[in-house]
C-alpha positions as CSV (number, residue, x, y, z in Angstrom):
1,X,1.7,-22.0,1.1
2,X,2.1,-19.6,4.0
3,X,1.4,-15.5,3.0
4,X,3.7,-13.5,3.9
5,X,2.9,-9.5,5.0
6,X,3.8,-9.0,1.0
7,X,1.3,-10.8,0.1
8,X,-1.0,-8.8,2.8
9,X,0.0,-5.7,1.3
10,X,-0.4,-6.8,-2.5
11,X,-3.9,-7.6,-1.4
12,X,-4.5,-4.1,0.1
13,X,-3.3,-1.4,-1.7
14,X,-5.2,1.6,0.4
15,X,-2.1,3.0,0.8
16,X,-1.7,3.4,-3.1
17,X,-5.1,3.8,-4.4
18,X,-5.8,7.3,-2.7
19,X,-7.9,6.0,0.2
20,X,-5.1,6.6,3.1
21,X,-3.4,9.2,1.2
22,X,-4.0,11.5,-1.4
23,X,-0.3,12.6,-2.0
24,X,3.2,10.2,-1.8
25,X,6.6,12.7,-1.5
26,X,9.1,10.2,-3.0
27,X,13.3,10.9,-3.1
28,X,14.9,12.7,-6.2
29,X,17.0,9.4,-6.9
30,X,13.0,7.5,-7.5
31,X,12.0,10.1,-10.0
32,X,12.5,8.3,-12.7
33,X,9.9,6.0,-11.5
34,X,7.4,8.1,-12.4
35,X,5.7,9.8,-15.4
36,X,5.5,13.3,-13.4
37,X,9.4,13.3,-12.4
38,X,8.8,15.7,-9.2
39,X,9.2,15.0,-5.5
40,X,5.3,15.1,-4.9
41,X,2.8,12.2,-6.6
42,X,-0.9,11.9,-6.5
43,X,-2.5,9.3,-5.3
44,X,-4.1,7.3,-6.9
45,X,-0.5,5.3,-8.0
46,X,0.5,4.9,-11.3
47,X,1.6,1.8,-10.6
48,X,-1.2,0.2,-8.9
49,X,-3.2,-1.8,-11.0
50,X,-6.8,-3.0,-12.1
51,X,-6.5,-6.1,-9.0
52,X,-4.7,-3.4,-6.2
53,X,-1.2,-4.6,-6.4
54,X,1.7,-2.5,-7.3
55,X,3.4,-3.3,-10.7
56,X,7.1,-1.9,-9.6
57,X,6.8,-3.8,-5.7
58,X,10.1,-4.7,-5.7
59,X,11.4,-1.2,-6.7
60,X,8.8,0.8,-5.3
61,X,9.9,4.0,-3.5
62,X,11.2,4.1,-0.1
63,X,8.3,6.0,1.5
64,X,6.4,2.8,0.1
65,X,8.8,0.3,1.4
66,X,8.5,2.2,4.7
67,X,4.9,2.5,5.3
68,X,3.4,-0.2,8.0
69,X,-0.8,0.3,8.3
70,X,-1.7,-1.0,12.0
71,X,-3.1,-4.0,10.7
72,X,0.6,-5.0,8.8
73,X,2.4,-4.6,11.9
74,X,-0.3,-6.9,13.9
75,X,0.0,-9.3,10.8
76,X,3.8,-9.0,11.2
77,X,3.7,-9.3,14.9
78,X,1.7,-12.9,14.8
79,X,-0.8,-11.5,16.6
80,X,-3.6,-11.8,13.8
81,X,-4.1,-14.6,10.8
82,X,-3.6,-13.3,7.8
83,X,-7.4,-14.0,7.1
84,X,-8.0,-11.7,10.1
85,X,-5.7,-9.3,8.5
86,X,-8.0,-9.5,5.2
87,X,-11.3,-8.6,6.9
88,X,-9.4,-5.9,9.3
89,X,-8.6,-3.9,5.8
90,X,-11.6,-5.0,4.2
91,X,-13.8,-3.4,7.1
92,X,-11.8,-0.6,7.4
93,X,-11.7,0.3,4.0
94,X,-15.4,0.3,4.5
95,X,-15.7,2.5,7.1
96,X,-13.6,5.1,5.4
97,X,-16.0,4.4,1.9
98,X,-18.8,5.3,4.2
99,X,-17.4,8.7,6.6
């Protein structure tokens, strides 16, 4: 079966887990979302579990639905494997473990 730039992002979750941001500002109407009901949310996500992926994907906030790391838009563009994509986030998450 083909993975799709969902899948890439289920796989990832950077974006969610506090390594690309620390902070999320999400619209009043996606309050309810969250435990905190405010317009700013810490990172890590609530809703990112144990394996990185995001337990409310399909509803998640805009700002979420929005958000395209480089490597997403290559993926998206054709212009890396989705394997390629893997070891892109994998390395970069290292390099930011490691500065």
């Amino acid at each position: 079966m083909e993975k799709t730039a969902n899948d890439l992002c289920q796989s990832c979750g950077m974006c969610c887990d506090g390594t690309v941001f620390s902070k999320m500002n999400i619209l009043e109407k996606e309050y309810h979302l969250f435990k905190q009901q405010q317009p700013i949310q810490s990172q890590p996500c609530e809703h990112l579990d144990k394996c990185n992926v995001c337990k409310i994907y399909l509803e998640r906030p805009k700002i979420c639905q929005l958000y395209e790391c480089d490597v997403l838009t290559e993926f998206k563009k054709n212009e890396i494997s989705f394997d390629e994509a893997q070891e892109k986030l994998k390395n970069w998450k290292k390099d930011l473990e490691s500065s």
